[in-house]
C-alpha positions in Angstrom: -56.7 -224.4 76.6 -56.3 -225.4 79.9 -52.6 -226.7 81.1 -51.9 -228.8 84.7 -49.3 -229.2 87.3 -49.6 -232.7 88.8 -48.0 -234.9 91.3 -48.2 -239.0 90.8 -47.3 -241.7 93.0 -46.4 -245.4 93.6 -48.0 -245.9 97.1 -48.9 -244.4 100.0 -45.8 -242.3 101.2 -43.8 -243.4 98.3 -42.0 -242.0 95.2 -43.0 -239.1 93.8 -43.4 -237.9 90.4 -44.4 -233.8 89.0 -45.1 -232.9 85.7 -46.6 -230.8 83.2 -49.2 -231.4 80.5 -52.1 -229.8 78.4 -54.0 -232.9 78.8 -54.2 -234.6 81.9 -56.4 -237.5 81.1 -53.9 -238.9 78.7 -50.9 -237.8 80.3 -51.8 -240.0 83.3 -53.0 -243.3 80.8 -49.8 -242.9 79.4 -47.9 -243.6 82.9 -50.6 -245.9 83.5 -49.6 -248.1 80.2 -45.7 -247.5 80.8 -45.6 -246.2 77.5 -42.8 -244.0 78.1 -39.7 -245.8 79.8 -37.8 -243.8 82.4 -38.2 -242.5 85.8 -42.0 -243.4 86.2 -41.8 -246.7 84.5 -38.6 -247.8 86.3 -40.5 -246.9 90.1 -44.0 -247.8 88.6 -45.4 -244.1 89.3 -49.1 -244.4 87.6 -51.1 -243.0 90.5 -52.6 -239.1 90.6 -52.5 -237.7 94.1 -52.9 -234.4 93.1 -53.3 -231.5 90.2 -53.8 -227.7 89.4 -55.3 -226.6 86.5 -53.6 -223.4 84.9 -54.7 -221.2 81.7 -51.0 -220.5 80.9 -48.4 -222.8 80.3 -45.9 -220.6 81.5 -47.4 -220.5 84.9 -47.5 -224.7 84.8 -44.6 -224.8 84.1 -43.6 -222.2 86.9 -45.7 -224.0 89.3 -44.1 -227.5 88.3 -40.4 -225.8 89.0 -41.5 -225.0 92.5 -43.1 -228.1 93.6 -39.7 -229.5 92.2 -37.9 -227.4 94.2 -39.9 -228.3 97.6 -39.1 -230.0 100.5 -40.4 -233.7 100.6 -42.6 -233.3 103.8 -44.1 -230.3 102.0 -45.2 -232.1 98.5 -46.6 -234.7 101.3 -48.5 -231.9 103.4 -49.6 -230.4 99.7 -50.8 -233.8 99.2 -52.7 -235.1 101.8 -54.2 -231.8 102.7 -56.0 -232.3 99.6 -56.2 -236.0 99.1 -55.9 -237.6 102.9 -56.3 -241.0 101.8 -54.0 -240.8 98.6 -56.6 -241.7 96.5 -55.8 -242.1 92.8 -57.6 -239.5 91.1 -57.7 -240.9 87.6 -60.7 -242.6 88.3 -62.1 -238.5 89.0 -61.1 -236.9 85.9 -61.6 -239.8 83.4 
């Protein structure tokens, strides 16, 4: 099984969002549909800028605590180094 770290967005430059899940796909619909109130429903956070996969939870979940614990230029730098035009990426891995 396969487990990501991903970052989601609002627009360009915006609010940021990172999380965890063992499948991305939905994870992101979810957002997408606001099924979940709270943090990404409130800021309307549905857009994927950017994910890892891992193969062990524990190092998603590692992964997810450091990005947490980053700097906001450098979750932008991770970001655009990767996706320059803030692309969302659902359209990718759907």
């Amino acid at each position: 099984m396969s487990y990501y770290t991903y970052i989601l967005f609002n627009q360009r430059n915006g609010t940021l969002y990172i999380g965890v899940t063992n499948h991305l796909v939905k994870r992101v619909y979810e957002h997408k549909q606001h099924i979940f109130k709270g943090f990404t429903d409130k800021y309307d956070i549905d857009k994927l800028a950017y994910y890892e996969i891992h193969d062990d939870i524990n190092e998603a979940i590692k992964r997810e605590k450091q990005l947490k614990a980053w700097k906001r230029s450098w979750k932008l730098e991770l970001i655009e180094s990767h996706n320059p035009d803030w692309k969302d990426l659902y359209d990718e891995i759907s």
